[in-house]
C-alpha positions as CSV (number, residue, x, y, z in Angstrom):
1,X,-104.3,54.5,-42.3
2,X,-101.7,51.9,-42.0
3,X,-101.0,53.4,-38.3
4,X,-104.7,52.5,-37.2
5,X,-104.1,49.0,-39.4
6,X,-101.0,48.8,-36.8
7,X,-102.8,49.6,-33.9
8,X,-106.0,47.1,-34.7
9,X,-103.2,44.5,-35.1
10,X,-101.8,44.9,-31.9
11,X,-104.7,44.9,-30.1
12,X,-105.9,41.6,-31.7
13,X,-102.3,39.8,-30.8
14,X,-103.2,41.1,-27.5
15,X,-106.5,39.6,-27.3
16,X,-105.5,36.4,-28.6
17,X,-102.3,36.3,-25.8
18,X,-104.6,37.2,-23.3
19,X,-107.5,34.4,-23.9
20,X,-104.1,31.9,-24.6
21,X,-102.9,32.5,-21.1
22,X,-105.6,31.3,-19.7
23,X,-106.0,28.3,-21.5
24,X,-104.6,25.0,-21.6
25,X,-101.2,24.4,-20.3
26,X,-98.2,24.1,-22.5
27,X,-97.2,20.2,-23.1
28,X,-94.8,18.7,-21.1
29,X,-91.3,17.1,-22.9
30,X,-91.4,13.4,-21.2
31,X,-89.4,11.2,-23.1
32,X,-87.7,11.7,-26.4
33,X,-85.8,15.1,-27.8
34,X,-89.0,17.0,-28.4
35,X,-92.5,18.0,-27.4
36,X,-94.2,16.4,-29.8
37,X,-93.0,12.7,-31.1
38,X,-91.7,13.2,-34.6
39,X,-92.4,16.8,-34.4
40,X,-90.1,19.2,-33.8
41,X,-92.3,22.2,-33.0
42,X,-90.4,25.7,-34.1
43,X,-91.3,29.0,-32.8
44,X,-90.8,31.7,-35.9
45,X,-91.5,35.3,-36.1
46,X,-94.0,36.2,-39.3
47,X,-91.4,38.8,-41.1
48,X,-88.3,39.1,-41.3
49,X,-86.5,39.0,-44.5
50,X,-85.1,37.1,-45.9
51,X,-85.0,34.7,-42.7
52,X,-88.5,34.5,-43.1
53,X,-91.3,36.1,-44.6
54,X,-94.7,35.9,-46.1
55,X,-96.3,35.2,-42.7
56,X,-93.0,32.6,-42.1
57,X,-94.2,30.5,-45.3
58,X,-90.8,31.3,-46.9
59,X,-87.2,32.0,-45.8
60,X,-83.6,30.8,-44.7
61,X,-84.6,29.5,-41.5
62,X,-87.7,28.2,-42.7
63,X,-85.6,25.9,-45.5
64,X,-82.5,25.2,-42.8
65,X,-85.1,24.2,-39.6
66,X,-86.9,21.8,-41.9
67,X,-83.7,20.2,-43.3
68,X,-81.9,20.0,-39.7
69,X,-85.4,18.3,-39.0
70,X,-85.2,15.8,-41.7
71,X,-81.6,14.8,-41.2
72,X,-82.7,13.9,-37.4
73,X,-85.8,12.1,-38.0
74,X,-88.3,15.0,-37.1
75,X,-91.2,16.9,-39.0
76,X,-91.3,20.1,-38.3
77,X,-94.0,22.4,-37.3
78,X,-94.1,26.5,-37.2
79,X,-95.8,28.4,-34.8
80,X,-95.7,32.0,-36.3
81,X,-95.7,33.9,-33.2
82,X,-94.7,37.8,-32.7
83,X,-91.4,38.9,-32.3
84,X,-92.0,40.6,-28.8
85,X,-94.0,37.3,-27.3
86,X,-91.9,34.7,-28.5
87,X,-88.5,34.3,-26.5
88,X,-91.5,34.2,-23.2
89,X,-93.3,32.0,-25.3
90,X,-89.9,29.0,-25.7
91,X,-89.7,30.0,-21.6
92,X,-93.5,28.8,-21.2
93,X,-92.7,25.6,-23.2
94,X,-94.7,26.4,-26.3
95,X,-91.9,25.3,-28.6
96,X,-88.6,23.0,-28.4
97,X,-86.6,25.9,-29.9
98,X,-87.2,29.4,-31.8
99,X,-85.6,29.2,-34.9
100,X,-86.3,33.1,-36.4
101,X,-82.8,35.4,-36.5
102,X,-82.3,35.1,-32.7
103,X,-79.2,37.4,-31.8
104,X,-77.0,36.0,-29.1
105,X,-76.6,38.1,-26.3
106,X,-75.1,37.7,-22.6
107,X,-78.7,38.0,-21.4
108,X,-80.1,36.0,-23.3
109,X,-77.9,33.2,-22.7
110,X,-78.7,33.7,-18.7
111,X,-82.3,32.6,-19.9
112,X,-81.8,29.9,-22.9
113,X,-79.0,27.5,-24.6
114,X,-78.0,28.1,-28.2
115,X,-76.7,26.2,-30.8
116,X,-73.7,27.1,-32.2
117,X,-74.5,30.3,-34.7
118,X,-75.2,29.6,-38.3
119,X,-75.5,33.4,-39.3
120,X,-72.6,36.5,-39.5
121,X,-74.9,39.3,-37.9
122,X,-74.0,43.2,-36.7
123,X,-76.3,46.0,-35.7
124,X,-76.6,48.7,-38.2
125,X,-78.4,52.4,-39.2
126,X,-80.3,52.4,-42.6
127,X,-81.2,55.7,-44.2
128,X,-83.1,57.5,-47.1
129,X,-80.1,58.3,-49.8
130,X,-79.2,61.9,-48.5
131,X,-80.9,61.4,-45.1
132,X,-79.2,62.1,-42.3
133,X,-76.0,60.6,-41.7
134,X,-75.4,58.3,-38.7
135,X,-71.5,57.6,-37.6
136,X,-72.4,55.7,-34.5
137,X,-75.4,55.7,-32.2
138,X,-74.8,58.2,-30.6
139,X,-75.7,60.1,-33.9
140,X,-79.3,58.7,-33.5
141,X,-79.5,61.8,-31.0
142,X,-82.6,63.5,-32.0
143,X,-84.2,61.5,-34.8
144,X,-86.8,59.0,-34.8
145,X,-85.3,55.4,-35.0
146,X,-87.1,52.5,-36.2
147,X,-86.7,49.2,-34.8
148,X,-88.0,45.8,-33.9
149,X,-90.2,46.0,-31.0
150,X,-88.4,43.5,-28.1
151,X,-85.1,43.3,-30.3
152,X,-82.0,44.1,-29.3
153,X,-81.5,47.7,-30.7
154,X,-84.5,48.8,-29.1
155,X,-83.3,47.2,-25.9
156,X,-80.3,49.2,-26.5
157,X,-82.5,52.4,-27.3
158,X,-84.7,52.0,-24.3
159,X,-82.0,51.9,-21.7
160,X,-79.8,54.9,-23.4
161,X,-83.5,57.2,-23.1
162,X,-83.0,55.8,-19.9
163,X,-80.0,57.5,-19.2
164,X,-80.7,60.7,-20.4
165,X,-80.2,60.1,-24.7
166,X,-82.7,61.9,-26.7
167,X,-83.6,60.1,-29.3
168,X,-87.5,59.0,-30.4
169,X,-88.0,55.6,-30.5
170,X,-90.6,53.6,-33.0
171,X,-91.0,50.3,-32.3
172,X,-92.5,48.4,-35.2
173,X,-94.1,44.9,-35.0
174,X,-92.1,43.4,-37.6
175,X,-88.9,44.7,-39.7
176,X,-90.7,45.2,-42.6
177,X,-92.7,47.6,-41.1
178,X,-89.4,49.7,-40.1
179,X,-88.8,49.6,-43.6
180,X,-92.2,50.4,-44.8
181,X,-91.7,53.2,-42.2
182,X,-88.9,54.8,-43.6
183,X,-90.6,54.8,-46.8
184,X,-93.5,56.8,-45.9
185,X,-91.1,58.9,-44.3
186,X,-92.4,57.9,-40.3
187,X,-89.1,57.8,-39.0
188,X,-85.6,58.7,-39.9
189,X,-83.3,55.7,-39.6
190,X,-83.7,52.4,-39.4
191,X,-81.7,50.6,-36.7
192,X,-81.9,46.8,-36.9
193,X,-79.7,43.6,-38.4
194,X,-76.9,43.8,-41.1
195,X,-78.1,40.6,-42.4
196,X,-81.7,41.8,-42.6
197,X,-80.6,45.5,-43.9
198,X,-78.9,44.0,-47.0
199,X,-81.8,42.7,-48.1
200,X,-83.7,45.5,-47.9
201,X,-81.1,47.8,-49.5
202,X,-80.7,45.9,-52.6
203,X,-84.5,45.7,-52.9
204,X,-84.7,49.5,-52.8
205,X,-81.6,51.7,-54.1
206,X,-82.9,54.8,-52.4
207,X,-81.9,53.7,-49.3
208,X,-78.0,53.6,-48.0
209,X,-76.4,52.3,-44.8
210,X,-74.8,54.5,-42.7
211,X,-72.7,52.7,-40.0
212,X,-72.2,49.0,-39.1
213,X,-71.2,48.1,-35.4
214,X,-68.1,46.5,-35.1
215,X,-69.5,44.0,-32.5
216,X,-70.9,41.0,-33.9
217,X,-74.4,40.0,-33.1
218,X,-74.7,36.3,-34.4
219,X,-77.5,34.4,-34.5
220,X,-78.2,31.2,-33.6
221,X,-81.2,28.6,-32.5
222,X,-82.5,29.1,-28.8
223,X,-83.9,26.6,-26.7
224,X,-85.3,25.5,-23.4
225,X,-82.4,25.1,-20.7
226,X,-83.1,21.6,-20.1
227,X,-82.1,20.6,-23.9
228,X,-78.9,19.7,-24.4
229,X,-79.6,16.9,-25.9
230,X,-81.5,18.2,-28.7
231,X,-79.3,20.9,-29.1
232,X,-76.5,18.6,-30.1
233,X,-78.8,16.6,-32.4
234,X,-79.5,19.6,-34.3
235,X,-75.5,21.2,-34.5
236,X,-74.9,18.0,-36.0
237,X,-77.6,18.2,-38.4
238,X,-76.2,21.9,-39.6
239,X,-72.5,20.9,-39.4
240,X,-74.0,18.2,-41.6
241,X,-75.0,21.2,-43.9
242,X,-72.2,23.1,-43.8
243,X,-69.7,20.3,-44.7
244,X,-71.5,19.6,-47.7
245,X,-72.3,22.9,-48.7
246,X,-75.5,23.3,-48.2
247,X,-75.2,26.2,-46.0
248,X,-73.7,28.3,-48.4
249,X,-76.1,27.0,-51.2
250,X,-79.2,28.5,-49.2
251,X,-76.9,31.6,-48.3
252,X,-76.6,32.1,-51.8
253,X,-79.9,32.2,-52.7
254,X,-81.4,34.4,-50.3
255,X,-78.6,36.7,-49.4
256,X,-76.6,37.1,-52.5
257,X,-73.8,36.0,-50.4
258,X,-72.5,34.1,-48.0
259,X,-73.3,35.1,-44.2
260,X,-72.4,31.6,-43.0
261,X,-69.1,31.4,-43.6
262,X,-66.9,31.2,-41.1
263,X,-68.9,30.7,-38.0
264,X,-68.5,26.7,-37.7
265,X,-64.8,25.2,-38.9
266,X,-66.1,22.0,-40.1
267,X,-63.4,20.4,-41.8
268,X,-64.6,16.4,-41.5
269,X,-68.4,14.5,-42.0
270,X,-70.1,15.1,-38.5
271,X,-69.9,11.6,-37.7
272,X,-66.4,12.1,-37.5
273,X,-66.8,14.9,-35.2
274,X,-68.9,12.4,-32.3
């Protein structure tokens, strides 16, 4: 039942992209930092805890967005938007930035700019306690892997089947739904974000990790080429944060522990840093 529920989903979302296309263009950025005056307009993914969840009314990036916002002078405004559709979505102009657990990668940074990262982030393989056990990926031969539809593992997934890796690939809407997957025993592993997997395993002790990758994946804030500007505004605004330790506070809350340490050395008040 929950498959079909999947599948009705998907079609809607396509439905809805489909009619969007053709309609109005995206605004143009004419003057000013943003889109919108006073607005900066986020694009955020509906689940993915605990950056965000509960359709993207709760979350880490939810509470750090708005409070970067405030500390520049901006409201902000969510656009819950679907994993797979939103990176094309910040190219089209629909948003100044997406601001929902994007991983830095080389390829990606051919396309957008980042802000500096704000979140320690690796690839990992969840299983069932006394599932199978997964080493590397190169373990993943033969079992059926969850992931985030559009994410980076299943880019990593699709161009290893690609070269000949057998391995059955499930890509889920959202990462809950991986999860929700390996409960109901769809798939074998999860393979997703460490950050992400943490939260899940201490919300369910029947689960284990297997192996973390030694290559960081950290994420950080994309935008639109042409915003430098904006970019800097908002660094500020989280080195801001992280001097008076307000980074860690949030960290604290949602993770249990402290993900943002060490990514930004800010040792002085960001004015000091101009």
């Amino acid at each position: 039942m929950k498959r079909f529920f999947r599948i009705g989903c998907a079609l809607i979302t396509a439905v809805c992209l489909l009619f969007s296309a053709c309609g109005p263009k995206a605004p143009n950025k004419k003057d000013g930092l943003t889109l919108k005056a006073g607005v900066l307009t986020v694009g955020i993914q509906p689940e993915y805890p605990p950056m965000e969840y509960e359709n993207a009314s709760k979350g880490f990036d939810i509470d750090v967005a708005t409070e970067a916002a405030r500390r520049i002078g901006l409201q902000v405004e969510f656009v819950v938007t679907p994993w797979e559709d939103i990176l094309v979505s910040l190219e089209r102009g629909l948003f100044d930035c997406v601001f929902s657990a994007v991983s830095v990668t080389v390829e990606r940074q051919k396309r957008f700019l980042f802000s500096k990262p704000y979140i320690a982030n690796a690839l990992c393989a969840v299983t069932k306690v006394g599932g199978p056990t997964v080493g590397n990926p190169a373990e993943f031969e033969g079992l059926r892997v969850g992931v985030l539809r559009a994410g980076t593992a299943h880019d990593i997934l699709r161009t290893q089947a690609a070269q000949g890796f057998s391995v059955d690939i499930y890509p889920y809407d959202t990462l809950t739904d991986c999860y929700i997957g390996l409960d109901l025993n769809e798939i074998d592993a999860v393979y997703g974000g460490s950050v992400a997997a943490s939260y899940f395993l201490k919300q369910d002790p029947a689960l284990e990790r297997n192996w973390v990758s030694e290559q960081p994946e950290p994420m950080a804030i994309a935008f639109p080429k042409d915003s430098d500007a904006l970019v800097e505004q908002i660094d500020r605004a989280i080195d801001e944060m992280y001097y008076e330790g307000v980074m860690a506070s949030l960290a604290s809350a949602y993770f249990g522990e402290d993900f943002t340490a060490g990514l930004r050395n800010v040792t002085t008040p960001a004015d000091e840093n101009m």
